[in-house]
C-alpha positions in Angstrom: 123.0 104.8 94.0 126.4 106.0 92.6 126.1 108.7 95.3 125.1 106.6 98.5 128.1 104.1 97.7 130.7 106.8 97.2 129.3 108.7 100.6 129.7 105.5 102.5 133.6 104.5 100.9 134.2 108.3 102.2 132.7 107.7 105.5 134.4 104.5 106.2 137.9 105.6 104.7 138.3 106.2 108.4 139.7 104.0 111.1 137.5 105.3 113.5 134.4 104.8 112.1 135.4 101.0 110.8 136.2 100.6 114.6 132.6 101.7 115.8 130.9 99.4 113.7 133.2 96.5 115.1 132.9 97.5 118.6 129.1 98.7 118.9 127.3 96.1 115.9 129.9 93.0 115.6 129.0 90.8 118.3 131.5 88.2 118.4 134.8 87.5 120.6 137.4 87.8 118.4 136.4 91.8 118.5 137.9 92.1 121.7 140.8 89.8 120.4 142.2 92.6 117.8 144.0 95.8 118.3 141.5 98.0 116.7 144.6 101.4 117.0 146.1 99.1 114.4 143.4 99.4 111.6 145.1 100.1 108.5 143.5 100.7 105.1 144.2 97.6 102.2 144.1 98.7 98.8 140.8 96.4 97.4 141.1 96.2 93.7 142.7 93.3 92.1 143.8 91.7 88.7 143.2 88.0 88.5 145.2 85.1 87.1 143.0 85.4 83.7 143.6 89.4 83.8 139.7 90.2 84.6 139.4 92.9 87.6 137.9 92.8 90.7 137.2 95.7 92.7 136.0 95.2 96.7 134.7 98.5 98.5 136.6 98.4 100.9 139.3 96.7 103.0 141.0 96.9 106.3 143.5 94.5 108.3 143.8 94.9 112.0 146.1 93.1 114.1 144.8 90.0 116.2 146.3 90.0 120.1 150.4 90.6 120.0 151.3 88.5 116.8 151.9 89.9 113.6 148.8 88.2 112.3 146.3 90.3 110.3 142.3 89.2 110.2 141.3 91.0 107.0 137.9 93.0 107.7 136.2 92.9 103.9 133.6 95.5 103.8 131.1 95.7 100.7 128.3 98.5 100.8 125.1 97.7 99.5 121.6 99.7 99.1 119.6 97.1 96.8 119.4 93.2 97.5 121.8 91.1 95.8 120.7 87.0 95.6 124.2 86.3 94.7 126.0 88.5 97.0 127.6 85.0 98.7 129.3 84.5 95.4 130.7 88.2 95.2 132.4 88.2 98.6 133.8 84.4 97.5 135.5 85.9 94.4 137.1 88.7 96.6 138.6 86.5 99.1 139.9 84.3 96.8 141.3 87.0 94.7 142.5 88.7 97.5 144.2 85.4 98.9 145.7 85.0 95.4 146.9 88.6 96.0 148.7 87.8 99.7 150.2 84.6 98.1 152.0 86.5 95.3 153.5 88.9 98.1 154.4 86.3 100.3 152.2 87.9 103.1 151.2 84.7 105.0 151.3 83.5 108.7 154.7 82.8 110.3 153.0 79.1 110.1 153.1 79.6 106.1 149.0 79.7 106.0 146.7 82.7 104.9 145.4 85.0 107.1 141.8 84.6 108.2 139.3 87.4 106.7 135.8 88.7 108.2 133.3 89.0 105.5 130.7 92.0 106.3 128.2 93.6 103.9 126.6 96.4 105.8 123.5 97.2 103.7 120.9 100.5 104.1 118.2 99.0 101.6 114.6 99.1 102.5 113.3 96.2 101.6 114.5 93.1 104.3 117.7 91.8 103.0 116.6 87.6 102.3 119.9 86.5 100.1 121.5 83.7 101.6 124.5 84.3 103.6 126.2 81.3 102.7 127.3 80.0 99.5 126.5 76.8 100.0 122.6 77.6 100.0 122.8 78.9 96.4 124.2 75.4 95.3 121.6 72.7 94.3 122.0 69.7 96.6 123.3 66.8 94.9 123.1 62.8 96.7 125.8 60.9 96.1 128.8 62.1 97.5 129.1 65.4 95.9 127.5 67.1 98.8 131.1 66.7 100.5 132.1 69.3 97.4 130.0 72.3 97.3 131.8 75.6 99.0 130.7 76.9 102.2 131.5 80.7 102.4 129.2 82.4 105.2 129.5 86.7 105.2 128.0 88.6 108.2 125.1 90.7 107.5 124.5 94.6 109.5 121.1 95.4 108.0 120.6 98.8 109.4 116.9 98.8 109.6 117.0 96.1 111.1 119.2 97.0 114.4 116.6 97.6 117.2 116.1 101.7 118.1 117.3 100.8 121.4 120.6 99.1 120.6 121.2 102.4 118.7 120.2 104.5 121.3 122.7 102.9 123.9 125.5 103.1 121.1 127.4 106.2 121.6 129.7 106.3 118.7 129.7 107.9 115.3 128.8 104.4 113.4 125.6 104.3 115.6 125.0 108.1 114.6 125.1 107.8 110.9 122.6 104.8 111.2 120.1 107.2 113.3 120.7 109.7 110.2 120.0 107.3 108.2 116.7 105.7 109.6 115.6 109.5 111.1 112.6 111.3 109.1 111.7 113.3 111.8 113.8 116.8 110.7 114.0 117.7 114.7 115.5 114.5 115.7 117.8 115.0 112.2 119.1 118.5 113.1 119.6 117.0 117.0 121.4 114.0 115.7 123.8 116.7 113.4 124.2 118.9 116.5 125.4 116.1 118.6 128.1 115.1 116.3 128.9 118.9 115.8 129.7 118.8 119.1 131.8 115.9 119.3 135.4 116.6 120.4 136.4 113.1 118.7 136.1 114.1 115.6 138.8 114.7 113.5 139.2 117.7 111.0 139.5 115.3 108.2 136.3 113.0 109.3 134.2 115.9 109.7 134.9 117.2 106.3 133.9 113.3 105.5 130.9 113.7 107.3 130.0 117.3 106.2 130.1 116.1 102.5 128.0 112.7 102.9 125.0 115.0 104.6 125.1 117.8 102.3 125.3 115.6 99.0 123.9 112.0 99.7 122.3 112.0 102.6 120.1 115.5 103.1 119.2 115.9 99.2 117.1 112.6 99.4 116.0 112.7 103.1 114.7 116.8 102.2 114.0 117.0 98.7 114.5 121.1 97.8 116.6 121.8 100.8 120.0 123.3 99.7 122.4 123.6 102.5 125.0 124.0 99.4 126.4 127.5 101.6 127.1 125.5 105.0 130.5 125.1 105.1 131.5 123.2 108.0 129.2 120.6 110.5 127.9 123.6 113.2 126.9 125.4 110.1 124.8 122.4 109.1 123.5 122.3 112.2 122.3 126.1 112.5 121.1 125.9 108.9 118.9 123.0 109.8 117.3 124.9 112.8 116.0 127.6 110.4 114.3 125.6 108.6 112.7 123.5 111.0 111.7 127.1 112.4 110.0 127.8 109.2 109.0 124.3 108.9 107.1 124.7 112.1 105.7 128.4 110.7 104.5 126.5 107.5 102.9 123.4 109.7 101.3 126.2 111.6 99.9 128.1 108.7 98.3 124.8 107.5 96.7 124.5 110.7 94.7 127.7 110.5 94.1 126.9 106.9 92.5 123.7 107.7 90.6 125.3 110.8 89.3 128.0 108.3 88.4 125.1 106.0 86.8 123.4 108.7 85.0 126.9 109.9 83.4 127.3 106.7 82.0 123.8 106.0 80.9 123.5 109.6 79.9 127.7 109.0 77.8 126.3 106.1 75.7 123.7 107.9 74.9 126.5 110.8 74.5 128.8 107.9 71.0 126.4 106.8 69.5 125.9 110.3 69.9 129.7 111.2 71.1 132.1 108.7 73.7 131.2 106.2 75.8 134.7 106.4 76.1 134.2 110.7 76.5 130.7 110.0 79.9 131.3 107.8 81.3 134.3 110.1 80.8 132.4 113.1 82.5 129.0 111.5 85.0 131.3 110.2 86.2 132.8 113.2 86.0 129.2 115.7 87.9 128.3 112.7 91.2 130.4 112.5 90.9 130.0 116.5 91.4 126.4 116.6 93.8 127.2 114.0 95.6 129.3 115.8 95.6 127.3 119.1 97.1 124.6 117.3 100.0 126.6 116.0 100.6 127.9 119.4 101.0 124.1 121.2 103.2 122.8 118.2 105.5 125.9 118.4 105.7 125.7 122.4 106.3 122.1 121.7 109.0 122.6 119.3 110.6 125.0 122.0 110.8 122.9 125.1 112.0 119.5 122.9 114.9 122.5 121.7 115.4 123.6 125.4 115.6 120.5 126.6 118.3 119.0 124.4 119.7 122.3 124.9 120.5 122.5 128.2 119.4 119.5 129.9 115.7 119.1 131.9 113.8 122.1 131.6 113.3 124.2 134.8 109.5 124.0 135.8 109.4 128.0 135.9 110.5 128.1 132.1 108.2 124.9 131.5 105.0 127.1 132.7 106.3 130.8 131.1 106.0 128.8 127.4 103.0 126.7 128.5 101.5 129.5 129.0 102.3 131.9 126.2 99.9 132.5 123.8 101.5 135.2 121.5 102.7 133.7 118.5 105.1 136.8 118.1 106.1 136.4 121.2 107.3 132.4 120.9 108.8 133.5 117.8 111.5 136.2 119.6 112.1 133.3 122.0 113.0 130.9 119.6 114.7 133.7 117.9 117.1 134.2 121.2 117.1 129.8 121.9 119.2 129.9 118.7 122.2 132.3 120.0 121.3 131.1 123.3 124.3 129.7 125.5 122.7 129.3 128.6 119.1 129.5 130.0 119.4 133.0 131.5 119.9 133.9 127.6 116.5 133.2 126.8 115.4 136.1 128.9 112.8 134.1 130.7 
């Protein structure tokens, strides 16, 4: 837990990536109202009148159109439901107004600047708190209803935002969200290539990003996987495509196990109708052969999907030339030579 809330405050310690999540998941006008080049980290932790401390995750002001008028972006990171989370974000903004009162940072009209409330939460189970405060207050008739709070915070569930919206979201906030909701370690390693690749990043935000895969993120996604020696995002990336290599080898060798498996039990029943010992040989042998032929179409699978994100649509000459290869040795040197490939002539095909 400690770990997933420290990767993201790394993570979103950068402008950039608090502007993605505006521009790609906030969909409201005053988005396109605010300078988002002015983002500028707010220190979050506060004393109170009665000295007790209050800490938010993390806070950003931004400038709205051409006035010197901050709306305060409040972002709080959460992994596990809270019921009462309505009352947390009510105790920052009122500590943080107390805060902007004592330094005399109001609007030039003498009132407080407005503040957008967003917990972006990653849990698994469907976030059903209430977003308002006023929905965690018992209803009272007779006038008192005019006196209970109402405190609404927005709400980016991540497993909850449609593949396709992320899909069509080409920034790095929409990445990290496909890391986090990918399980499939091919679409994982493609998803770390891409932002390997990404001019846009900064030195500093790929060291960010670097440390959040290789502590938080990969070490629960991968259980055993130690990419402790990658030093840098493309080493990440090459790292990963070993081991979905041997990954692939490993599926593979499962598949001729269960084919023998299969061989023998179906080697057995043969065995009783017309000799056990042919029976057994026979099962044997149709079993490591579907085995085998299984392998062979998840490796030549594997290949294209590579070649494909590679390079772009694969050529229908290549396309046939792995179709057809049935030499597990073989597909092995050309996935081998796909890995320093830089174009398609590389792969020697």
């Amino acid at each position: 837990m400690a770990n997933h809330d420290n990767g993201y405050k790394l993570l979103f310690s950068h402008a950039s990536v608090v502007a993605d999540v505006l521009r790609g998941f906030v969909k409201e006008d005053w988005v396109r109202e605010v300078d988002l080049t002015s983002l500028e980290r707010v220190e979050g932790s506060y004393v109170s009148d009665d000295l007790r401390s209050r800490e938010s995750d993390m806070l950003w002001k931004v400038q709205w159109r051409d006035r010197a008028l901050y709306v305060y972006i409040l972002l709080e990171f959460q992994s596990t439901v809270d019921r009462f989370m309505a009352v947390r974000v009510m105790t920052y903004l009122g500590l943080l107004y107390q805060d902007l009162i004592r330094q005399k940072a109001l609007t030039s009209s003498g009132r407080l600047p407005p503040v957008f409330l967003l917990v972006l939460y990653n849990g698994i189970q469907p976030w059903r708190a209430a977003l308002d405060v006023a929905d965690l207050i018992e209803p009272v008739p007779g006038g008192l209803e005019a006196y209970r709070p109402r405190l609404r915070y927005a709400l980016l569930d991540e497993a909850q935002v449609p593949e396709m919206e992320l899909e069509s979201e080409r920034n790095l906030a929409a990445a990290l969200f496909r890391l986090e909701k990918s399980h499939d370690p091919v679409e994982f390693r493609r998803e770390v290539g891409r932002m390997a690749a990404d001019p846009q990043l900064d030195e500093g935000l790929r060291k960010s990003v670097h440390t959040w895969l290789t502590q938080v993120l990969l070490p629960a996604r991968f259980p055993g996987l130690s990419l402790a020696e990658a030093r840098s995002l493309e080493e990440v990336h090459t790292m990963l495509a070993e081991r979905v290599m041997q990954w692939t080898r490993e599926w593979k060798e499962e598949g001729l196990q269960e084919g023998l498996q299969k061989g023998r039990r179906e080697g057995r029943q043969e065995g009783r109708q017309e000799g056990r010992q042919e029976g057994r040989q026979e099962g044997r042998e149709e079993g490591r052969e579907e085995g085998r032929e299984e392998g062979i179409r998840a490796f030549q699978d594997f290949l294209l999907c590579e070649i494909a994100e590679r390079f772009g649509p694969v050529p229908e000459t290549i396309r046939r030339q792995v179709e057809e290869a049935q030499d597990l040795d073989e597909l092995k040197k050309l996935g081998k030579r796909l890995l320093a490939a830089t174009s398609l002539s590389d792969l020697g095909l």
